[in-house]
C-alpha positions in Angstrom: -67.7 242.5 144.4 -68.5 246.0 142.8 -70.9 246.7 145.4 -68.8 246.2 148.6 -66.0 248.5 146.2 -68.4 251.0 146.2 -69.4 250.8 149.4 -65.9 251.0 151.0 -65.9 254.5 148.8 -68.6 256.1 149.8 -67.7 255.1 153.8 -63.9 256.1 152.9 -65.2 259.9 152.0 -68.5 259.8 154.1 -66.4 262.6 156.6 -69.6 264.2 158.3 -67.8 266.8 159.9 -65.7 267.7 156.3 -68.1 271.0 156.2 -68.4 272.0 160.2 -65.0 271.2 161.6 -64.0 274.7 161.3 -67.0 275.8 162.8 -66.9 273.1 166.1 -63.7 274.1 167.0 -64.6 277.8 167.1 -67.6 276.5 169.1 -65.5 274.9 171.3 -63.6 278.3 171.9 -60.3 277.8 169.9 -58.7 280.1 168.2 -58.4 281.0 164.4 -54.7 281.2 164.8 -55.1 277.0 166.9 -57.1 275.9 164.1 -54.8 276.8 161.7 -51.7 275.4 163.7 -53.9 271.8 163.5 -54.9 272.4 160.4 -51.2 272.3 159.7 -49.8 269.8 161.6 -52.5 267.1 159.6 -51.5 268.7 156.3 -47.5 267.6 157.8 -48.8 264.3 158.5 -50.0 263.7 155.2 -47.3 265.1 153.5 -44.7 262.8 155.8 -47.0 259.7 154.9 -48.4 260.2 151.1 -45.7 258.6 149.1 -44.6 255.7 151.5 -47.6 254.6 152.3 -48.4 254.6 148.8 -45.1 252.6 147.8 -46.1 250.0 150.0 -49.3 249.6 148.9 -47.9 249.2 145.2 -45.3 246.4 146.8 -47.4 244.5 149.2 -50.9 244.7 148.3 -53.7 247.6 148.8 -56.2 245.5 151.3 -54.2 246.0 154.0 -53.3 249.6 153.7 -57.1 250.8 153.2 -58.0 248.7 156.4 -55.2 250.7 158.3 -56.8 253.7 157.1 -59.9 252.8 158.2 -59.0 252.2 161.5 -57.5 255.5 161.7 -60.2 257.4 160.6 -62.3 255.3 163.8 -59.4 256.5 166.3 -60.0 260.2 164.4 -63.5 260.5 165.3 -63.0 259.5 169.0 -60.5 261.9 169.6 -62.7 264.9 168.2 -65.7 263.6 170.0 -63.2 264.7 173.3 -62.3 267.7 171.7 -63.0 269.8 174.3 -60.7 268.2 177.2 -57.9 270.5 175.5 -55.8 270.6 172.6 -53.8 267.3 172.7 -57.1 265.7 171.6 -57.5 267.9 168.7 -53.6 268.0 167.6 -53.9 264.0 167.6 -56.6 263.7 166.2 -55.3 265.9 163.5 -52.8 263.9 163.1 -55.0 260.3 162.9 -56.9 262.2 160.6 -53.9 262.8 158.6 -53.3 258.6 158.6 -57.2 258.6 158.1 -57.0 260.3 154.4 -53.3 259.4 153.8 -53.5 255.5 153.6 -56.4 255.3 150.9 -54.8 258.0 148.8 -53.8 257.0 145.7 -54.3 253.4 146.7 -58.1 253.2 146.2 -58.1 254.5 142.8 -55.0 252.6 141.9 -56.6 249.6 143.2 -60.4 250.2 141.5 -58.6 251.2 138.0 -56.6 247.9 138.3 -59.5 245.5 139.4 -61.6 247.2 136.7 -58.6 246.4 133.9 -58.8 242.7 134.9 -62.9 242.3 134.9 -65.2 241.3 132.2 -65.5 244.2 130.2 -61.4 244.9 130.5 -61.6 245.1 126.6 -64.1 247.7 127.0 -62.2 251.2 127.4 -65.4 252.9 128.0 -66.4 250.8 130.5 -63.3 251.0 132.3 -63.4 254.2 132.5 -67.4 254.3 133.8 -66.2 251.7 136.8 -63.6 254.6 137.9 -65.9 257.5 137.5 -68.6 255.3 139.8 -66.2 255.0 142.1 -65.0 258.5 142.2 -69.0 259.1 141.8 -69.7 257.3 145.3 -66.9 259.7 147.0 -68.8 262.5 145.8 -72.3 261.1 146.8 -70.5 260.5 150.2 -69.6 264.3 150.2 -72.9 265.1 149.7 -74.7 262.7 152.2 -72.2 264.5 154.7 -73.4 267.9 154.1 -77.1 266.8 154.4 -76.7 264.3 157.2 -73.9 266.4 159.2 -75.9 269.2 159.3 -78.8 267.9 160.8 -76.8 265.9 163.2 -75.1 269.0 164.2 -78.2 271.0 164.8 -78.8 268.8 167.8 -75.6 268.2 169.0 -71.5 268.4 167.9 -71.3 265.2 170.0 -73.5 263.1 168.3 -72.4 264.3 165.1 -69.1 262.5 166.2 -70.5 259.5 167.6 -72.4 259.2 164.1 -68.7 259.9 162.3 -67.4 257.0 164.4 -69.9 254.4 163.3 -69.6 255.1 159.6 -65.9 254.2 160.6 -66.4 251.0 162.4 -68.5 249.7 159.1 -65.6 250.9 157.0 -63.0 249.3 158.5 -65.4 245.7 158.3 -66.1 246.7 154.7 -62.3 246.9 153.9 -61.5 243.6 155.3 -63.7 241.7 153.0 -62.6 244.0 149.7 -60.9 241.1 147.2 -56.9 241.4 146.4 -55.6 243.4 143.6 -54.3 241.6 140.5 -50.9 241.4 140.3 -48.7 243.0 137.7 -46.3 241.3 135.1 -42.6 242.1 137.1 -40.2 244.1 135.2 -37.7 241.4 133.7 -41.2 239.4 132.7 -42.6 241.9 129.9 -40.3 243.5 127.7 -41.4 246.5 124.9 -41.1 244.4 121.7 -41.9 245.7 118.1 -42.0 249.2 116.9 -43.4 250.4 120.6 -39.7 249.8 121.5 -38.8 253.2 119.4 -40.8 255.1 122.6 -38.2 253.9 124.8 -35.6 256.2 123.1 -37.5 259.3 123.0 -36.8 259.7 126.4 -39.8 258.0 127.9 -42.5 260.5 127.3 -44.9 259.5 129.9 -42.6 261.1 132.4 -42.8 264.2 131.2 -47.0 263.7 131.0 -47.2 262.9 134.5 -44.9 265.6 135.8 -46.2 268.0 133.2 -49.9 267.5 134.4 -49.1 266.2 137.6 -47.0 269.3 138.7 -49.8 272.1 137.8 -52.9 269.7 138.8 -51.4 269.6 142.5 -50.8 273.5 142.4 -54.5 273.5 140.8 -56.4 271.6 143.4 -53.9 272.9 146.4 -55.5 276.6 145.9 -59.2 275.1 145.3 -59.0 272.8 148.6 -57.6 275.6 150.8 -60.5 278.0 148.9 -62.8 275.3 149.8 -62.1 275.4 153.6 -62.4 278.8 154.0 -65.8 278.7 151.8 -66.6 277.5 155.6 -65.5 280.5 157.1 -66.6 282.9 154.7 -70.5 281.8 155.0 -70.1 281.6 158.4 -69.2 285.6 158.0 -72.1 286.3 156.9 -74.3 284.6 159.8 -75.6 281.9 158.0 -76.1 278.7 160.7 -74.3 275.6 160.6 -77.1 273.7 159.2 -77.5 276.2 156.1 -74.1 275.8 155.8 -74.0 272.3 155.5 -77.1 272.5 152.8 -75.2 275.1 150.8 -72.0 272.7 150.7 -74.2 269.7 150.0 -75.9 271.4 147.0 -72.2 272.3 146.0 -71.9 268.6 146.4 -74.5 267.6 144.0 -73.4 269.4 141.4 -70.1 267.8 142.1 -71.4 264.4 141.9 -73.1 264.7 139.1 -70.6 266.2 136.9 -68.8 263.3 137.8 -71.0 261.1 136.5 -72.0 263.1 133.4 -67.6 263.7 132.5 -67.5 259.6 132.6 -70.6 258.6 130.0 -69.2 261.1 127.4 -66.5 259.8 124.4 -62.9 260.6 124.7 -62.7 263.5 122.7 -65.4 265.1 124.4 -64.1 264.5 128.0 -61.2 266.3 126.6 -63.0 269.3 125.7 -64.8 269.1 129.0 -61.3 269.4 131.0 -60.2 271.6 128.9 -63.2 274.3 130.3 -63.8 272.7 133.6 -60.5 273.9 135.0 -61.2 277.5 134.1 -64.2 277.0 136.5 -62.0 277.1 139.4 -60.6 280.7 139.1 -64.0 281.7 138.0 -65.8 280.8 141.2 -63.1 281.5 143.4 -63.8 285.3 141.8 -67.3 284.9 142.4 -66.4 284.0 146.4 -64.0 287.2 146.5 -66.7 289.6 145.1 -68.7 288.2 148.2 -68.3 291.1 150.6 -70.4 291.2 153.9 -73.0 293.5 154.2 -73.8 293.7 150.7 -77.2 292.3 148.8 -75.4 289.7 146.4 -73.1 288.6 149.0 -74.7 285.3 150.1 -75.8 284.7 146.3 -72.3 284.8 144.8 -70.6 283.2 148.1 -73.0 280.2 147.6 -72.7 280.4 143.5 -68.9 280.4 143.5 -68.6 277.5 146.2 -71.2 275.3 143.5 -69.3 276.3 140.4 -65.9 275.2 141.8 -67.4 272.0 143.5 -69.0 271.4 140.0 -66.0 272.0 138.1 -64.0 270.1 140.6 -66.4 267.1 140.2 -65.2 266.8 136.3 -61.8 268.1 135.9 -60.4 266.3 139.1 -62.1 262.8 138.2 -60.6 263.3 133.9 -57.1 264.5 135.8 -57.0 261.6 138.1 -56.9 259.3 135.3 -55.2 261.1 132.6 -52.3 260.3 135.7 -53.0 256.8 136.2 -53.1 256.0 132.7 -50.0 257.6 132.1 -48.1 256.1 135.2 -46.3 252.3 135.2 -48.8 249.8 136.4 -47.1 249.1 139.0 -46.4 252.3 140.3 -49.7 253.8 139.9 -50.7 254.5 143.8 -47.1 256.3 144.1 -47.2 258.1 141.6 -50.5 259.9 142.5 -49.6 260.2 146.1 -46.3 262.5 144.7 -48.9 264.6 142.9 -50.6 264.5 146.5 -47.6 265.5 148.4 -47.1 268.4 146.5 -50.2 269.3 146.5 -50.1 269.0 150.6 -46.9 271.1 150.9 -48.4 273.6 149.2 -51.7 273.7 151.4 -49.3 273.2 154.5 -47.7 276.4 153.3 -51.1 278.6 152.1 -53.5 278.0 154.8 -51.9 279.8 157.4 -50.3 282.5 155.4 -54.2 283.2 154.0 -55.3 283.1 157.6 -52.9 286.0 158.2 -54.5 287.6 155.6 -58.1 286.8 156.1 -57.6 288.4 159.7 -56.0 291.7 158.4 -58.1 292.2 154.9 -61.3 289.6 156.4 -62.3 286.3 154.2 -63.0 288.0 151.1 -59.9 289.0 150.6 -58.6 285.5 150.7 -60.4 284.6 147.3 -59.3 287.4 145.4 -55.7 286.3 145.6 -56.7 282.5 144.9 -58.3 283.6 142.1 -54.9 284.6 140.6 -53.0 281.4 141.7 -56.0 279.2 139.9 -55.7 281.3 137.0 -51.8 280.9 137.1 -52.0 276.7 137.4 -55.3 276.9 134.7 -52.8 278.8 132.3 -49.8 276.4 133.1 -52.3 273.1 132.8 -54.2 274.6 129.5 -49.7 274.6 128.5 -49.5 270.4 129.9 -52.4 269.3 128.3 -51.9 270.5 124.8 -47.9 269.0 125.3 -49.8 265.8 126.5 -51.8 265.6 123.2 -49.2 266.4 121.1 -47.4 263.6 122.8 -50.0 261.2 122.1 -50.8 262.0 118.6 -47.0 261.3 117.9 -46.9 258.2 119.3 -50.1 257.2 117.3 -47.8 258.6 114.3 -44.6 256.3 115.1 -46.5 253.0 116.2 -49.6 252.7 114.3 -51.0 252.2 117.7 -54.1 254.9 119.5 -55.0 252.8 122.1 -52.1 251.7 124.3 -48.6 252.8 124.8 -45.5 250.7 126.4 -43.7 252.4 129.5 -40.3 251.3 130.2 -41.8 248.6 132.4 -43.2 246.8 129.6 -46.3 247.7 131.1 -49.6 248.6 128.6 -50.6 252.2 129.3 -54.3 253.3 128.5 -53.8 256.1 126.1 -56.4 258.3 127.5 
């Protein structure tokens, strides 16, 4: 079972054109200004679809929602593959590709963290949490087979490299069909709080102000690190390095990424805490590292590259320990919509900066772009660094009322992992 889990992962993030998009389409001839017009009409798309999709997936079942997504990541990769007929191609298939990374959102690691709750080692918190990092683990892997296998694939040819993007679809899509169904949670009249857990009830239930707490500065957080992360693509390509070495650099970045996934999950709880609490000051410090990356200087490959490794590194860690610091907090039963709020925000916010930083990236050139990320990271580090310490607070209170470390009651009746 595991292994067809993990293999609907990696195919779900295997995207082999996630580090040369930008550069096809200016190989194609289109515009900075086009690209970021589609770049904001997918980021639209995915902030129309995030939460319902997610909602429905809570109600009906996951299955069915990752196959969909599937599918639309197929239809994606055909459309780009005609990209050059003219811009309705592009447009929708900015838009499929908006369905493409929508429908999984949320649901995927709602749907692992649940099956992983109801398997052999539920009792095991540790090895709950090692399932979810393996999963998360596989995306990165995927990220980094991209890099390495997009870039060669490109070298010959932008059409192959889409052919090859709409195969890894087509086994996806079978993969999802045969993916088992979710447990299904307790309802809400069947599991009531009993005992001295019903005290948390009437202190105004406290995982709601976790989720927004974190949830609210994580999606400004990775927002500014996913919009630095695209224009990594056009800032190496600034200073003349080929699509190929581009794709190694970003694949190297990936590595790191993956393995500080891997390394965050194997460690005990109070030392993943200490890890987040650094790893998020890696993103402001490599997006510094990227601004101080100035064409025509010696160091300027050296600390683009650097920067784009450190934040993929730190991103690897902090994102996987955020993602379930969420899910742990949410109801059970409204795990996938909750993240995909925390998604939507973090969408609007990308809907809004990519553009405007393509203004300035034309006017003050890509450089320039970093330098003014690295104050917004350091603004959502700061107001995160803030959440966290409220969260833990929190959580050693509620260890004080109930007597209890491990698991706390949401109004549902549902048990929360106290992570």
């Amino acid at each position: 079972m595991w292994a067809r889990i993990y293999a609907f992962g990696f195919l779900s993030s295997l995207y082999l054109d996630q580090f040369l998009w930008f550069v096809y389409l200016l190989h194609l001839g289109y515009s900075p200004a086009f690209i970021g017009l589609q770049y904001a009409v997918m980021q639209a798309g995915r902030l129309v679809l995030d939460v319902p999709s997610s909602m429905f997936a809570d109600r009906y079942g996951s299955r069915g929602v990752l196959a969909a997504g599937a599918a639309a990541k197929l239809l994606a990769a055909a459309l780009f593959f005609l990209a050059a007929r003219g811009a309705a191609y592009v447009l929708s298939g900015a838009l499929l590709t908006a369905v493409a990374l929508t429908l999984p959102s949320g649901v995927d690691l709602s749907y692992v963290r649940s099956l992983a709750e109801h398997g052999k080692d539920a009792v095991d918190e540790s090895a709950v949490t090692r399932r979810f990092a393996d999963y998360v683990g596989m995306q990165r892997l995927a990220s980094l087979g991209s890099g390495v296998a997009g870039g060669l694939i490109a070298g010959a040819s932008f059409a192959w490299l889409y052919a090859a993007e709409g195969i890894g679809s087509l086994f996806m899509l079978i993969c999802a069909w045969t993916l088992p169904q979710a447990p299904v949670h307790p309802s809400r009249e069947s599991a009531r709080p009993v005992g001295p857990l019903a005290a948390v009830r009437e202190l105004g239930r406290p995982t709601r102000a976790v989720v927004s707490g974190i949830g609210l500065a994580a999606a400004m957080l990775w927002a500014l690190s996913s919009v630095g992360t695209e224009y990594s693509q056009a800032l190496l390509a600034g200073l003349t390095l080929r699509p190929f070495t581009i794709s190694i650099v970003f694949a190297a970045a990936g590595l790191v990424m993956w393995l500080a996934t891997l390394v965050a999950a194997r460690l005990g709880q109070a030392a993943r805490d200490r890890l987040l609490g650094l790893a998020i000051w890696g993103y402001p410090l490599a997006a510094a590292l990227r601004g101080a990356a100035w064409p025509g200087t010696a160091w300027a490959v050296p600390l683009a590259a650097g920067g784009l490794t450190l934040g993929r590194g730190a991103s690897g860690a902090a994102s996987m320990l955020l993602e379930q610091r969420l899910l742990d907090a949410a109801p059970r039963r409204h795990r996938a919509t909750t993240l995909s709020a925390v998604n939507t925000v973090q969408m609007g916010l990308q809907l809004l900066l990519f553009p405007l930083l393509g203004i300035l990236s034309a006017r003050r050139r890509v450089p320039a772009i970093f330098l003014v990320l690295t104050v917004g990271l350091t603004s959502a580090c700061l107001a995160l660094t803030a959440a966290l310490r409220r969260a833990t607070a929190g959580r050693r209170s509620l260890v004080a009322l109930t007597g209890r470390g491990d698991t706390m009651t949401e109004g549902n009746g549902a048990d929360i992992e106290n992570e």
